[in-house]
C-alpha positions as CSV (number, residue, x, y, z in Angstrom):
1,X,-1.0,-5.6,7.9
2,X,2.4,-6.9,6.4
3,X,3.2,-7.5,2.7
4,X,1.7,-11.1,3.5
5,X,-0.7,-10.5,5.2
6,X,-4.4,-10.3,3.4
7,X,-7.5,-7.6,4.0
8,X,-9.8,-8.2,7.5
9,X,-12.3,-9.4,4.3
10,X,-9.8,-12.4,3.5
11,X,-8.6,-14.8,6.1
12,X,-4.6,-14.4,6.5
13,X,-2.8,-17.5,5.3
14,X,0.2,-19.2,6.4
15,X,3.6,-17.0,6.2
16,X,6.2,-19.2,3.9
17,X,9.9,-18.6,3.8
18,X,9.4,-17.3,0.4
19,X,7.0,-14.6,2.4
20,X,9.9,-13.8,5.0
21,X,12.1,-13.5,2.0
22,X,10.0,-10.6,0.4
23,X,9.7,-8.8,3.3
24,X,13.8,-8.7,4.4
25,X,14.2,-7.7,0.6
26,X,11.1,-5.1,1.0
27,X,12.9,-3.6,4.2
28,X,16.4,-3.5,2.1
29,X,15.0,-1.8,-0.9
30,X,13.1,0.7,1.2
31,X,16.2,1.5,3.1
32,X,19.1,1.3,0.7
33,X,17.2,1.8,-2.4
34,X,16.5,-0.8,-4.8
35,X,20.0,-0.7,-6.5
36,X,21.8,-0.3,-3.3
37,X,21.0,-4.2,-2.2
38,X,22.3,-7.2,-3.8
39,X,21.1,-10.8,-3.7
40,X,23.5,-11.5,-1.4
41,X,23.1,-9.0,0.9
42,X,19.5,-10.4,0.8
43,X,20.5,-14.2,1.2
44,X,22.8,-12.5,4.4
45,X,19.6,-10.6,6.0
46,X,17.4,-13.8,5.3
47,X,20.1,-16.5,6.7
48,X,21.1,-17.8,3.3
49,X,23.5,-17.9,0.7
50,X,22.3,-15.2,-2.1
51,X,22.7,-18.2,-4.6
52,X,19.7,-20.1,-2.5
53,X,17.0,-17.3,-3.3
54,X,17.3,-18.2,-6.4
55,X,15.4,-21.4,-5.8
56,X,12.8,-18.8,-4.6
57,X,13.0,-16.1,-7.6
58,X,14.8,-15.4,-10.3
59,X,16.3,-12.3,-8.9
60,X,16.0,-8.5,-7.5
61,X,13.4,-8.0,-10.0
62,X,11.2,-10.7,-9.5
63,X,11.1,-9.9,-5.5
64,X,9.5,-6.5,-6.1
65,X,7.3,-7.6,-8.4
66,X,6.6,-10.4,-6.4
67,X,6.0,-7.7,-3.5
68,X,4.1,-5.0,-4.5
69,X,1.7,-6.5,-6.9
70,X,-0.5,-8.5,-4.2
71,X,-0.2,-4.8,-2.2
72,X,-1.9,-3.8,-5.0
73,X,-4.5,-6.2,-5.2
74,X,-4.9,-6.3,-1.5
75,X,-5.8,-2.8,-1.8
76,X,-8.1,-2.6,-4.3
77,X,-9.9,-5.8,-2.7
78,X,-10.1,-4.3,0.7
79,X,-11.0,-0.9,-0.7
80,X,-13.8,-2.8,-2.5
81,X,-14.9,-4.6,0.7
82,X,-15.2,-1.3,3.0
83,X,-17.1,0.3,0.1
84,X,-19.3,-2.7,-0.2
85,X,-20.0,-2.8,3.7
86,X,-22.1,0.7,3.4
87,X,-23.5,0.9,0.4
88,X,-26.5,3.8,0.9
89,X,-24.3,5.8,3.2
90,X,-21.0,7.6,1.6
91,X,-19.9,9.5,4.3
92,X,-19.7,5.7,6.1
93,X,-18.1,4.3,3.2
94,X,-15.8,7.6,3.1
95,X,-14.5,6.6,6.9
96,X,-14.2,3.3,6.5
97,X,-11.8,3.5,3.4
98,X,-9.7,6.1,5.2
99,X,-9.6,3.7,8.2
100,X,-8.5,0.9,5.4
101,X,-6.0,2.8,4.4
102,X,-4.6,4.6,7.3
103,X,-4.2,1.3,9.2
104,X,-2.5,-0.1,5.8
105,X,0.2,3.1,5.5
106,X,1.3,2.3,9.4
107,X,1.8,-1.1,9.2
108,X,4.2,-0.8,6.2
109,X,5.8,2.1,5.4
110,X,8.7,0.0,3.8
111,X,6.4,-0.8,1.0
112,X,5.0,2.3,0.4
113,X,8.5,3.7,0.2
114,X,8.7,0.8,-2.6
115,X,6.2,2.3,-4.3
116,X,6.9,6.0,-4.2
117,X,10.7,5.4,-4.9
118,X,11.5,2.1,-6.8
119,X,7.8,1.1,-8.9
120,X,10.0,2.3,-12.1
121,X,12.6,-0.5,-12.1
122,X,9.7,-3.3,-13.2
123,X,9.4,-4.4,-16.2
124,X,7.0,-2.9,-18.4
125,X,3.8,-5.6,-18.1
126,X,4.2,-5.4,-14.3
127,X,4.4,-2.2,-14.0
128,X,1.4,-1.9,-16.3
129,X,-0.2,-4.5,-13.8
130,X,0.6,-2.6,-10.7
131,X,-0.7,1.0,-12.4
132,X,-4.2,-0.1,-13.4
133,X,-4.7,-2.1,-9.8
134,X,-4.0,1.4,-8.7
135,X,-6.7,3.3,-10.8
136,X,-9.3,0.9,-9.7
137,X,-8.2,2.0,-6.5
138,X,-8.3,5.6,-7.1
139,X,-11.5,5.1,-8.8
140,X,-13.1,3.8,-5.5
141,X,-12.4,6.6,-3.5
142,X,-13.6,9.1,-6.3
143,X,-16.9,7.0,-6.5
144,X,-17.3,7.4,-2.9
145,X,-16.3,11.0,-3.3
146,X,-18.7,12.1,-6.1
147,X,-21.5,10.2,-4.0
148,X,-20.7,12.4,-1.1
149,X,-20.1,15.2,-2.6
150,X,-22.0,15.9,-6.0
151,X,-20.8,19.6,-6.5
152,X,-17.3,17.5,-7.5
153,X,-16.6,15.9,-11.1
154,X,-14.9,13.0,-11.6
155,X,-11.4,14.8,-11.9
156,X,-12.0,17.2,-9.0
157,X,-12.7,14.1,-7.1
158,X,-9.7,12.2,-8.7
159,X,-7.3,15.0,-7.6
160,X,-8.6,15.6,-3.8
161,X,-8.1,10.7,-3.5
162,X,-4.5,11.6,-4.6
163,X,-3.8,14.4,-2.0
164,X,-5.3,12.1,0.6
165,X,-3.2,9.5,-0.3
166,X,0.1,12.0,-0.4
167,X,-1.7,12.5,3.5
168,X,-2.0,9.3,4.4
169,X,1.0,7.4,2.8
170,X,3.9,10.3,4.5
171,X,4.2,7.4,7.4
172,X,7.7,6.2,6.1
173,X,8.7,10.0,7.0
174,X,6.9,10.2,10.0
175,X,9.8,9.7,13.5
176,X,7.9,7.8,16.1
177,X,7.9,10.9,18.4
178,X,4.0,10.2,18.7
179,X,2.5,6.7,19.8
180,X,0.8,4.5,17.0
181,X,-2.8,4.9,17.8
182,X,-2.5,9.0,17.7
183,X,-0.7,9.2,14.6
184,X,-3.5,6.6,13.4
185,X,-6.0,9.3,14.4
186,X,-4.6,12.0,13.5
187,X,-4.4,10.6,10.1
188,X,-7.9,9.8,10.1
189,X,-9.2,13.5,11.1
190,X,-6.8,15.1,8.8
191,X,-7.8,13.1,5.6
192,X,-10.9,13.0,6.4
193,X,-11.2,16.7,6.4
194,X,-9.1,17.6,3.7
195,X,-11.9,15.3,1.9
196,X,-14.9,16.4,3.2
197,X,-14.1,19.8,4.5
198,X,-14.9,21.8,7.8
């Protein structure tokens, strides 16, 4: 799944040049940090003049907001979704949302670079956005978590979602010394164990 692209529980929509756009200035950011790009070096990687994304946004800021808040939502939406899909059966749900997210932190490791690195250069109000979208999000997992496992509280639970996540979202460092679908698994086993235990 790209920055455009939606959850399996949302039918993917048509890429626009304003998508393309995000996503050059996505793999810029990620690779020179956010201060390291200009517009125009943007406008160069997309195929026009930095003065012409402007038609598109109103500038650096406005492509990472404009990038990383539907992440967010997609997230919490699909998160949502797998959750939904086993209702009476955590450790299903548990699986499912580790699959979610494991197949999300592969396909874009730009963006979760984005996050770790450059989520402090929005604006207050999106930033604000971005943050609670992620709580919900958090707040899923722990659900799942406390279902599964009731010896945990809330917190406990709270604190073993995040080091999953620190698991699960080390793809931008990861070389590509091992083929897609073993890193995928191995990803998989080792969250799900640091989750549920031996």
């Amino acid at each position: 799944m790209t920055v455009e692209q939606q959850t399996s529980s949302v039918p993917a929509r048509r890429r626009t040049r304003r998508d393309e756009i995000i996503e050059i200035a996505v793999g810029l950011f990620a690779a020179r940090g956010y201060h390291g790009v200009s517009m125009d070096d943007i406008g160069s990687a997309a195929g026009v003049t930095g003065p012409a994304l402007y038609h598109h946004f109103a500038g650096k800021e406005a492509m990472l907001v404009a990038a990383l808040i539907p992440v967010s939502e997609g997230l919490l939406e699909g998160g949502r979704a797998r959750v939904a899909t086993h209702p009476d059966d955590a450790r299903a749900a548990l699986e499912s949302l580790i699959d979610f997210h494991v197949e999300f932190a592969l396909a874009n490791p730009a963006v979760i670079a984005l996050h770790l690195h450059e989520l402090d250069r929005l604006p207050e109000e999106p930033r604000r956005q971005i943050r609670r979208l992620q709580r919900l999000y958090v707040e899923e997992w722990v659900n799942v978590l406390t279902n599964l496992r009731p010896e945990l509280v809330a917190g406990e639970a709270r604190v073993l979602a995040h080091a999953a996540f620190g698991l699960m979202n080390s793809t931008p460092f990861l070389g590509g010394e091992v083929e897609r679908e073993r890193r995928a698994a191995l990803l998989r086993e080792a969250t799900l164990a640091a989750l549920v235990g031996p």
